[in-house]
GUSE-445262 format. One record per residue (C-alpha): residue number from 1; residue in three letters; x, y, z. Coordinates in steps of 0.25 Angstrom, whole numbers, m for minus. Last residue first. Example, Ala and Ser with C-alpha at 12.3 -4.5 7.8 and 13.67 -1.06 7.14 Angstrom:
BEGIN
SITE  sedo  nulo      x      y      z
SITE     2   ser     55     m4     29
SITE     1   ala     49    m18     31
This chain:
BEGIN
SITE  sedo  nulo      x      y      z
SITE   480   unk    136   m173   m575
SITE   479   unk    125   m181   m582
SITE   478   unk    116   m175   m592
SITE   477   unk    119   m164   m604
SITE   476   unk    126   m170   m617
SITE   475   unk    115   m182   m618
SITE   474   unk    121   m195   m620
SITE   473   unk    119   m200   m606
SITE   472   unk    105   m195   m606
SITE   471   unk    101   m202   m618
SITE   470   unk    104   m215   m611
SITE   469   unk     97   m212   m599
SITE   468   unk     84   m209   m605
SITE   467   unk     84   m223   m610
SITE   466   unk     86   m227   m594
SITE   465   unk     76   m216   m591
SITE   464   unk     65   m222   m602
SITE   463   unk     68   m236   m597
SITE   462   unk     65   m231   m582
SITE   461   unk     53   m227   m585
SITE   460   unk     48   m238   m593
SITE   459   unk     47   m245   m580
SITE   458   unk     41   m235   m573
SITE   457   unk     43   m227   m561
SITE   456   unk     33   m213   m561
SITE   455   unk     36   m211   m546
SITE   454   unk     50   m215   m545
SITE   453   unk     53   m207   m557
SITE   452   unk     45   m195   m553
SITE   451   unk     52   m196   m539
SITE   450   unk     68   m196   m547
SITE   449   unk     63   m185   m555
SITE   448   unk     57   m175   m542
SITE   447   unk     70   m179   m534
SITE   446   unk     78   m175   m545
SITE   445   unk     72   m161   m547
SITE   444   unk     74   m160   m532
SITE   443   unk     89   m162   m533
SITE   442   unk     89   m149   m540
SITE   441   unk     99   m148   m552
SITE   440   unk     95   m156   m564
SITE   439   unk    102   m153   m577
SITE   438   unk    112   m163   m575
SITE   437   unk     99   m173   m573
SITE   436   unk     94   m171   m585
SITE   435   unk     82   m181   m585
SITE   434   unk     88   m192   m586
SITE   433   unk     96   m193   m572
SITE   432   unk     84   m187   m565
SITE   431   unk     75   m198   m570
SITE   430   unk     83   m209   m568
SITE   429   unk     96   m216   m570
SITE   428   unk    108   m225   m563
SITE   427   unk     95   m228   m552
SITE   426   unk     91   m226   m539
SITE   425   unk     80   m235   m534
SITE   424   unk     68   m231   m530
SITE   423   unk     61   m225   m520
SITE   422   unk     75   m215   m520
SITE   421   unk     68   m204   m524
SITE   420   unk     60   m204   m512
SITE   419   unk     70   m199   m503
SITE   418   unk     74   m186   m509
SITE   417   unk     58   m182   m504
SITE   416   unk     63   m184   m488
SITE   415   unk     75   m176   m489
SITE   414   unk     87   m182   m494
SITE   413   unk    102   m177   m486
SITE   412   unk    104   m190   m482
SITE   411   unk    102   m196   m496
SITE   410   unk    112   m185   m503
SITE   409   unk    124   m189   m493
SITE   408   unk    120   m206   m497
SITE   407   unk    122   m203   m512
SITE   406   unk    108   m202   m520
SITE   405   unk    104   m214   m529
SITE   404   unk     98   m206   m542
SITE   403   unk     84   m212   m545
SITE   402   unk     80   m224   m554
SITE   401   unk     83   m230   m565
SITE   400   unk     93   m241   m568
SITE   399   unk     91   m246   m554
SITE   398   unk     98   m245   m541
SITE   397   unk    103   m256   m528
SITE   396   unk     98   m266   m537
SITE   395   unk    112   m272   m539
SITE   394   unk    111   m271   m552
SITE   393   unk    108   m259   m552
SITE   392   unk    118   m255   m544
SITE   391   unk    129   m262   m553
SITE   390   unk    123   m253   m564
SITE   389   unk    128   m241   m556
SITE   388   unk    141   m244   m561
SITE   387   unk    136   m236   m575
SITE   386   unk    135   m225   m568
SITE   385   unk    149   m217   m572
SITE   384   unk    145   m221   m586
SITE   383   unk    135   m212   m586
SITE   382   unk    138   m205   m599
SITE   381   unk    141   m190   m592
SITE   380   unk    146   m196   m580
SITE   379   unk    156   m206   m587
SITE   378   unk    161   m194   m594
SITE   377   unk    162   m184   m585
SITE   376   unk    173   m194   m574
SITE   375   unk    181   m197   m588
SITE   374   unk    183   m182   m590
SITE   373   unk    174   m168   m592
SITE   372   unk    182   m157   m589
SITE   371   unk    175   m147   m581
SITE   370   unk    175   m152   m568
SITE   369   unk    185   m139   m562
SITE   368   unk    197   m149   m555
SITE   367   unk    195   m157   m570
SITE   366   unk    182   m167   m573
SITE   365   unk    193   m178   m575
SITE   364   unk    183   m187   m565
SITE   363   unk    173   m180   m558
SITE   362   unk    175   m172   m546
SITE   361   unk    177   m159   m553
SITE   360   unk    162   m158   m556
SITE   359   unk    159   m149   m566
SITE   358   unk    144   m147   m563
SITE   357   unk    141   m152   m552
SITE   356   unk    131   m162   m545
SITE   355   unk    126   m166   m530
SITE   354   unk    113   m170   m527
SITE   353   unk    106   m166   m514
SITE   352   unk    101   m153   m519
SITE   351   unk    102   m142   m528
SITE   350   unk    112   m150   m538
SITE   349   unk    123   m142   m546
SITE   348   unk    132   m144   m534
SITE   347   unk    144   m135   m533
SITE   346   unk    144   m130   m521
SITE   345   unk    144   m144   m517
SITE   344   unk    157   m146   m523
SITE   343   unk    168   m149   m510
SITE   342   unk    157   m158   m505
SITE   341   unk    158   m166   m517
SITE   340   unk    173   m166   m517
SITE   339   unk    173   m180   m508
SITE   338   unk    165   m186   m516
SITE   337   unk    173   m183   m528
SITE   336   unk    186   m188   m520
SITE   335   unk    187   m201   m530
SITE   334   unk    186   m190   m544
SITE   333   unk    174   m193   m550
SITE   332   unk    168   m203   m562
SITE   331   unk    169   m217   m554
SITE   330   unk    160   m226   m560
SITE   329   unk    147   m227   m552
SITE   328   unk    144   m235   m541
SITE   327   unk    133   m235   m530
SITE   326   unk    134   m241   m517
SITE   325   unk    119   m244   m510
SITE   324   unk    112   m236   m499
SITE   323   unk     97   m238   m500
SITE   322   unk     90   m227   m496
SITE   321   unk     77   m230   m503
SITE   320   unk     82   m235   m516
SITE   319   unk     96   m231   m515
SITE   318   unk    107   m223   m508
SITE   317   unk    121   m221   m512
SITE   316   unk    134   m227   m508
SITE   315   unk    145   m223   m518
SITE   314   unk    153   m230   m527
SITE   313   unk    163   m224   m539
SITE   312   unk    169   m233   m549
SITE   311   unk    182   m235   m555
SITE   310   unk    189   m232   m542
SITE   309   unk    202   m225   m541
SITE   308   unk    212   m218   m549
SITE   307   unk    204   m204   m555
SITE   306   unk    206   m203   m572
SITE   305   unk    214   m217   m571
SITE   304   unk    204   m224   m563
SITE   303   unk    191   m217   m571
SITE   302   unk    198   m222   m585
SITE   301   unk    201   m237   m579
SITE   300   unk    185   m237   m576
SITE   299   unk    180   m233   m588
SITE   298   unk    183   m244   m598
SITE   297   unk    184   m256   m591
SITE   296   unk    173   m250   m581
SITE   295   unk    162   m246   m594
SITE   294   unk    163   m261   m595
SITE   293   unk    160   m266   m581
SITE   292   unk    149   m254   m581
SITE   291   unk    142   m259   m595
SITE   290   unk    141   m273   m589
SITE   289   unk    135   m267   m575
SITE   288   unk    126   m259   m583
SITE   287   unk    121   m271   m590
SITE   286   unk    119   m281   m577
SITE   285   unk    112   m266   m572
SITE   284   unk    103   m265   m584
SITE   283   unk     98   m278   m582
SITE   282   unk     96   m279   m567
SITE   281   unk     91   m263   m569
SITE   280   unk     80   m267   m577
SITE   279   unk     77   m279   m569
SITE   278   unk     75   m272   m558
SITE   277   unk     64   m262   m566
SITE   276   unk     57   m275   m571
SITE   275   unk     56   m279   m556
SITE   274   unk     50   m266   m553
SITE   273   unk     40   m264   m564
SITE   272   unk     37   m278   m559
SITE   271   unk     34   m274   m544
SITE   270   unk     24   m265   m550
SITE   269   unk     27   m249   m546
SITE   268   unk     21   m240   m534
SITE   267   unk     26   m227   m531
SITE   266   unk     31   m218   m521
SITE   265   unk     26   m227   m512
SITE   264   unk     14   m228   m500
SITE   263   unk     11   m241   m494
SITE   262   unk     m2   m244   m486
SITE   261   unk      0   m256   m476
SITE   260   unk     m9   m269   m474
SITE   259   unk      0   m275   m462
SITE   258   unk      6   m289   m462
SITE   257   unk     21   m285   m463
SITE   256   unk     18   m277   m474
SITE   255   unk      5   m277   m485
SITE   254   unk      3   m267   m494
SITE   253   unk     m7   m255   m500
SITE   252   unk     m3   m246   m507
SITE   251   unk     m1   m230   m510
SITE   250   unk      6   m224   m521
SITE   249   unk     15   m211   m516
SITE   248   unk     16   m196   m519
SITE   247   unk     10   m191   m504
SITE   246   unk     m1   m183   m504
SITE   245   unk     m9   m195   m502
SITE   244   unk    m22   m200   m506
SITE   243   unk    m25   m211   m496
SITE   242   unk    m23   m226   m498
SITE   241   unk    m30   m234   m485
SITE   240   unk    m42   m238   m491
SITE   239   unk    m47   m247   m483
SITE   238   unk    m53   m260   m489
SITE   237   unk    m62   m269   m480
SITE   236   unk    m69   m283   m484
SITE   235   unk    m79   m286   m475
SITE   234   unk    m81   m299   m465
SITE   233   unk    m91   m294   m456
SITE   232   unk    m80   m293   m445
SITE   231   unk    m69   m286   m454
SITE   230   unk    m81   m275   m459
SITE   229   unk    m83   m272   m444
SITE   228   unk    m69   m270   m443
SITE   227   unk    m67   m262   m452
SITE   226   unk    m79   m255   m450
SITE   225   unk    m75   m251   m434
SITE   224   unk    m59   m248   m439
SITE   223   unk    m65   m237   m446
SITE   222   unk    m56   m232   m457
SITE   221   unk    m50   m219   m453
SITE   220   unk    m52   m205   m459
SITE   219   unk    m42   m195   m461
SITE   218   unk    m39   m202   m474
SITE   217   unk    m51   m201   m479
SITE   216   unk    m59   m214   m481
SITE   215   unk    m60   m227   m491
SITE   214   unk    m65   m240   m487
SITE   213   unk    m68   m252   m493
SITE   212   unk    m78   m263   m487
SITE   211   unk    m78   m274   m492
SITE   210   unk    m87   m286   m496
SITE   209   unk   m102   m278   m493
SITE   208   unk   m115   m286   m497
SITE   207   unk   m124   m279   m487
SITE   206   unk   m128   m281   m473
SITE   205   unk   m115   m280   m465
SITE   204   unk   m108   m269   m473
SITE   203   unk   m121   m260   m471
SITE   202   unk   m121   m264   m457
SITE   201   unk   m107   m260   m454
SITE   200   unk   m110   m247   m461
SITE   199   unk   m120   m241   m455
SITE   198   unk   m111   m231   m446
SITE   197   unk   m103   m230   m456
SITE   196   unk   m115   m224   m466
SITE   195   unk   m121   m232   m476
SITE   194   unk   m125   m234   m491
SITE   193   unk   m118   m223   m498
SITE   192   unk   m122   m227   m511
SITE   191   unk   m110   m229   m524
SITE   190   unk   m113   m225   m536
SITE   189   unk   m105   m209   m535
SITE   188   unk   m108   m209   m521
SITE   187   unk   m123   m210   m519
SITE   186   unk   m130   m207   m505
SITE   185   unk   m137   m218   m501
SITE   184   unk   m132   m215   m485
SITE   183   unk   m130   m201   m483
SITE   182   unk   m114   m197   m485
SITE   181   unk   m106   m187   m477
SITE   180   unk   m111   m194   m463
SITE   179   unk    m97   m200   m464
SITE   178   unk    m91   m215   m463
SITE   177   unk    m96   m216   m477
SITE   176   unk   m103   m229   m483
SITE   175   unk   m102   m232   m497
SITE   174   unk   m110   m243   m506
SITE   173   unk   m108   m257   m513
SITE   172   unk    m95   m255   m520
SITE   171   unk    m95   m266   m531
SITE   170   unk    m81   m272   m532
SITE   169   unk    m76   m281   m544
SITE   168   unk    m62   m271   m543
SITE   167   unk    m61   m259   m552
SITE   166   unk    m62   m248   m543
SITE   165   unk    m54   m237   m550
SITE   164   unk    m63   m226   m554
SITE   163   unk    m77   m229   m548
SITE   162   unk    m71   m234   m534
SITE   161   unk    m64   m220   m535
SITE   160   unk    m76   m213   m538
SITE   159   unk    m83   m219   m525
SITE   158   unk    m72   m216   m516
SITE   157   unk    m70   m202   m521
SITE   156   unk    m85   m200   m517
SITE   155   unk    m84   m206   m503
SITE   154   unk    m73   m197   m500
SITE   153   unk    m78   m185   m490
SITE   152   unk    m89   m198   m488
SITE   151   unk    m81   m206   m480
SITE   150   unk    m78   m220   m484
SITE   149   unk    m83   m233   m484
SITE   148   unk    m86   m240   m497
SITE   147   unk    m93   m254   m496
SITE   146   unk    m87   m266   m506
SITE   145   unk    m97   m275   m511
SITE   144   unk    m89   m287   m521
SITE   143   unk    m95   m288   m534
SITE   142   unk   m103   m301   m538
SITE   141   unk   m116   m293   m539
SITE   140   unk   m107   m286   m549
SITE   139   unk   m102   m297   m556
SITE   138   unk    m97   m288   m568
SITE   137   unk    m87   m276   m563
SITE   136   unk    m72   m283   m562
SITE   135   unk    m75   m291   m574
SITE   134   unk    m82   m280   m582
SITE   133   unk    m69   m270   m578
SITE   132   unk    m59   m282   m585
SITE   131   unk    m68   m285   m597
SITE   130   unk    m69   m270   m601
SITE   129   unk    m53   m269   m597
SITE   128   unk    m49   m281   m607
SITE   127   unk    m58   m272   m617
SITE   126   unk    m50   m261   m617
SITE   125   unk    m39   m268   m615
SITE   124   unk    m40   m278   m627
SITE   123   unk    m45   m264   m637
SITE   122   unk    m32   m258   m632
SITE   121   unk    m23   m269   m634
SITE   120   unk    m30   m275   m648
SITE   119   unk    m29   m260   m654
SITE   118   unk    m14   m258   m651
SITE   117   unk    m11   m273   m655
SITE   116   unk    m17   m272   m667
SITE   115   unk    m10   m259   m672
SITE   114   unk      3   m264   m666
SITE   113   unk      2   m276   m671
SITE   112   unk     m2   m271   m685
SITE   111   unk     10   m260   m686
SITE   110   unk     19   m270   m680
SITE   109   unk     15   m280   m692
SITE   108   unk     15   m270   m701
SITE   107   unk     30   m266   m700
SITE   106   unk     33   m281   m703
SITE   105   unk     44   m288   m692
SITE   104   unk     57   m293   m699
SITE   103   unk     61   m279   m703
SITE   102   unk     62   m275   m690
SITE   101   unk     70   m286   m685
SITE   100   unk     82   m276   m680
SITE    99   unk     83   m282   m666
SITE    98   unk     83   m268   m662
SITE    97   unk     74   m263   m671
SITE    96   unk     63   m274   m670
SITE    95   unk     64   m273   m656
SITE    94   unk     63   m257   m654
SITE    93   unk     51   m258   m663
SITE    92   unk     44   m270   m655
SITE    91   unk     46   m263   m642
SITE    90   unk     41   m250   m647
SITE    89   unk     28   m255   m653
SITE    88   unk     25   m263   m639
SITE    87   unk     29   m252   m632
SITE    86   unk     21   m243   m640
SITE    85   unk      8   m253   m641
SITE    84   unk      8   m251   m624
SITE    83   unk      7   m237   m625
SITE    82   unk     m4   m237   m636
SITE    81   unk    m10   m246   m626
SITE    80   unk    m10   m238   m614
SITE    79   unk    m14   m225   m624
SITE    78   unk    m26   m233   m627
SITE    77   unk    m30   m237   m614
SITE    76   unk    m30   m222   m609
SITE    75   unk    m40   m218   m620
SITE    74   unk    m49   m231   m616
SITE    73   unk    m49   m229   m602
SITE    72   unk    m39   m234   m591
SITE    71   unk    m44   m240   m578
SITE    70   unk    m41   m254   m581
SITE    69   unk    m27   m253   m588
SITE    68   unk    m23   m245   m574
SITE    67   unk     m7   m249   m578
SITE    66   unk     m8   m257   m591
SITE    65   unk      0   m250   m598
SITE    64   unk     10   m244   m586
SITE    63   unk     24   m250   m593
SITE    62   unk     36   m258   m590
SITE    61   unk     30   m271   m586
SITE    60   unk     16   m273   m594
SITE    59   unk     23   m266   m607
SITE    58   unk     36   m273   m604
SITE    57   unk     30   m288   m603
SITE    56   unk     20   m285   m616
SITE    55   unk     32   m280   m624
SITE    54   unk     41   m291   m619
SITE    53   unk     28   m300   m625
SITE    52   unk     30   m293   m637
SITE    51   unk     43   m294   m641
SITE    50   unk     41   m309   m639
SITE    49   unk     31   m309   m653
SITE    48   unk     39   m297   m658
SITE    47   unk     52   m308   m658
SITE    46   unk     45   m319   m663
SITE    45   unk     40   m308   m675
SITE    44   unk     56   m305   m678
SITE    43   unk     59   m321   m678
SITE    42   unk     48   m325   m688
SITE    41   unk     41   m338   m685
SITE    40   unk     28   m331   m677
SITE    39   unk     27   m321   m687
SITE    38   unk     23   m331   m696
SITE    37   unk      7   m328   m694
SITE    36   unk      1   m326   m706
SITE    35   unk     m5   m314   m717
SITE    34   unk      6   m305   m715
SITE    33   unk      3   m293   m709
SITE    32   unk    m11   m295   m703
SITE    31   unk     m4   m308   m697
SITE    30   unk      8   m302   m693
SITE    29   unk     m1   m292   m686
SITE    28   unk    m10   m303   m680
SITE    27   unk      2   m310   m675
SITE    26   unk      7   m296   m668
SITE    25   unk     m6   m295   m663
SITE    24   unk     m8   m308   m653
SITE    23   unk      6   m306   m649
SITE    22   unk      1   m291   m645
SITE    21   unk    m15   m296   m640
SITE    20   unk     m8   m306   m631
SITE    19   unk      1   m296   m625
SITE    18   unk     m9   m285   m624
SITE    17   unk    m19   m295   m617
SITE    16   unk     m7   m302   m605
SITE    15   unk     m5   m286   m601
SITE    14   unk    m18   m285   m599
SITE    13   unk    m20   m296   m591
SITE    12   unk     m9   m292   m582
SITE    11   unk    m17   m281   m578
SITE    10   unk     m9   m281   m563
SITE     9   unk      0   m293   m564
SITE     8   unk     12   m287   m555
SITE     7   unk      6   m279   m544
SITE     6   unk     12   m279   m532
SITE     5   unk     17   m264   m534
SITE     4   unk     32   m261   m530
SITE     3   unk     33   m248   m520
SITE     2   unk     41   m238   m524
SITE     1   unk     47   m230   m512
């Protein structure tokens, strides 16, 4: 499943810079330009002033760019910030065409800006980071001690990943392995050996130790005897319980019914990614659903005269971890089409539990050999025939993107790997669906896309697969 992340502020403080340092530039650019600060009365630069603060909020909600800001070098730094100047330059270009106040707002203003607020950005983090790493490392008499126990198979990949990525205001005092594999005052990497298991207790006992952190092979278990020992001395303990797994998961650490527990997910996203995803689909379902009721008056009296009967079709189908819920789509087959489908599985163009054909006779006015192309061809070749699906969304039973929602027969039938796909919502599009998905014929492929779009989720993603949509629906090869 995906597992929402706690984390909502995480380098917030960056965020807050690169907004102060863009409404601090576009002034100057005006400035540079002009020679005074009128901008402030004119409509068109009132507009970019806001236009900018919606550009800070998508950039730190939508996008990666300040994701591991701290561990990134300078070469790595300044292709984040060219990203991050690129959707500032593209929100400003698409809002000046489309509000059509291009001509109100100098050319060498947004060259400036962007110039200065290219250079000020990189040059702020850079430094920002300097001041942030000296604050977690200076003080270091004032450093918290923490001892390493581990095993000395290890001890050397331990020491290098406290190198790499320990950025806490800790000072690691000394390691002691539960092996013979390591003399005491032997050097790993910087860190001394400075006692065996068997010593530790009074290594802990007469030093300045705070915790104690300790990291093993997964066939060893922690000591219960140092643990304790550490509790009644009053010491700090961190077990490392995340192990390297063959499994493609992300690994945390959670609290449930009053027990410390290790969770294990698909993937891992911020709980504001997730409401900003909701909100998506509350908006383009309250729009779908207006489309839908309009797309009925016109529609819906040409499907009853074609085939007397319902206007729209509904089926149960299973949703985000098998969730059943009732879908509904406008009706583009003949009422008995289900019915049929067991009379055509010799035909099925699908390897796999997916069921397509080419020709089908069950759609509306497709002819007794589904060759003719009618009513029933044409709201599955543009889409119309999911436009109802709107209502699900809305209903937050679906999402705009997300993974096809498998009928209840091709659910039982899943094995364990068909399962994961629905770790997520399903969605009216995806990655299958725009990635050719007539030309697609194994229901393994589909698996494979609807897992790469669970595990690579992003907000941007999605916008990219609803624009994708669009064009797909015009293309002359695509839905059947």
């Amino acid at each position: 499943m995906i597992r929402k992340s706690k984390d909502l502020i995480k380098h917030l403080d960056f965020m807050l810079l690169d907004f102060l340092l863009a409404q601090t530039a576009l002034p100057l650019a005006y400035y540079i330009r002009n020679g005074n600060l009128t901008l402030y009365s004119q409509d068109a630069y009132q507009a970019c002033i806001l236009l900018l603060v919606v550009a800070a909020l998508v950039n730190y909600i939508f996008t990666e760019n300040y994701k591991n800001i701290l561990k990134r070098g300078y070469l790595k730094e300044l292709v984040a910030t060219l990203k991050y100047l690129m959707l500032n330059l593209l929100l400003l270009v698409l809002w000046l065409f489309f509000s059509k106040q291009g001509e109100q707002v100098s050319r060498s203003v947004v060259i400036y800006y962007i110039l200065i607020v290219g250079a000020a950005s990189y040059a702020m983090r850079n430094l920002w980071k300097i001041r942030v790493r000296s604050r977690i490392y200076k003080n270091k008499d004032k450093q918290p001690h923490l001892l390493v126990v581990t095993h000395s198979s290890i001890a050397k990949e331990v020491v290098e990943d406290f190198v790499s990525h320990l950025l806490e205001p800790v000072k690691v005092v000394g390691l002691v392995t539960l092996d013979d594999g390591l003399p005491i005052g032997t050097m790993v990497g910087d860190i001394e050996v400075v006692s065996d298991y068997a010593g530790a207790t009074e290594y802990i006992r007469l030093n300045w130790v705070d915790a104690v952190y300790i990291k093993l092979p997964q066939e060893i278990h922690v000591p219960e005897g140092l643990l304790n020992r550490c509790a009644t001395m009053g010491v700090t303990t961190y077990q490392c319980l995340t192990r390297e797994s063959e499994r493609s998961v992300v690994q945390s650490i959670d609290r449930i019914a009053g027990n410390i527990v290790m969770v294990e997910s698909m993937n891992i996203v911020p709980a504001r990614r997730l409401i900003v995803k909701r909100m998506m689909d509350i908006l383009g379902g309250l729009v779908g659903v207006v489309f839908t009721l309009l797309l009925m008056i016109i529609v819906g009296p040409i499907l009853f005269f074609t085939d007397p009967g319902p206007i729209l079709f509904s089926q149960n189908r299973v949703g985000k971890n098998g969730r059943i819920f009732r879908i509904y789509k406008f009706r583009s087959m003949y009422k008995d089409a289900e019915k049929r489908k067991k009379e055509l599985m010799d035909k099925n163009t699908m390897q796999g539990l997916m069921f397509k054909m080419d020709d089908d006779p069950r759609i509306l006015g497709s002819g007794p050999d589904g060759k003719k192309h009618g009513i029933g061809w044409f709201i599955r070749k543009t889409s119309i025939d999911e436009f109802p699906q709107f209502w699900n969304v809305l209903k937050g039973e679906m999402s705009l993107v997300g993974t096809r929602p498998p009928t209840v027969d091709e659910w039982e039938q899943y094995k364990l790997h068909h399962r994961a796909r629905l770790a997520m919502k399903p969605g009216i599009t995806g990655l299958w669906q725009t990635s050719g998905r007539s030309e697609i014929t194994d229901f393994e492929d589909v698996i494979k896309l609807d897992l790469e779009y669970i595990n690579t989720w992003t907000i941007a993603g999605d916008v990219r697969l609803l624009l994708k949509t669009v064009g797909e629906v015009f293309k002359p090869k695509g839905a059947k």
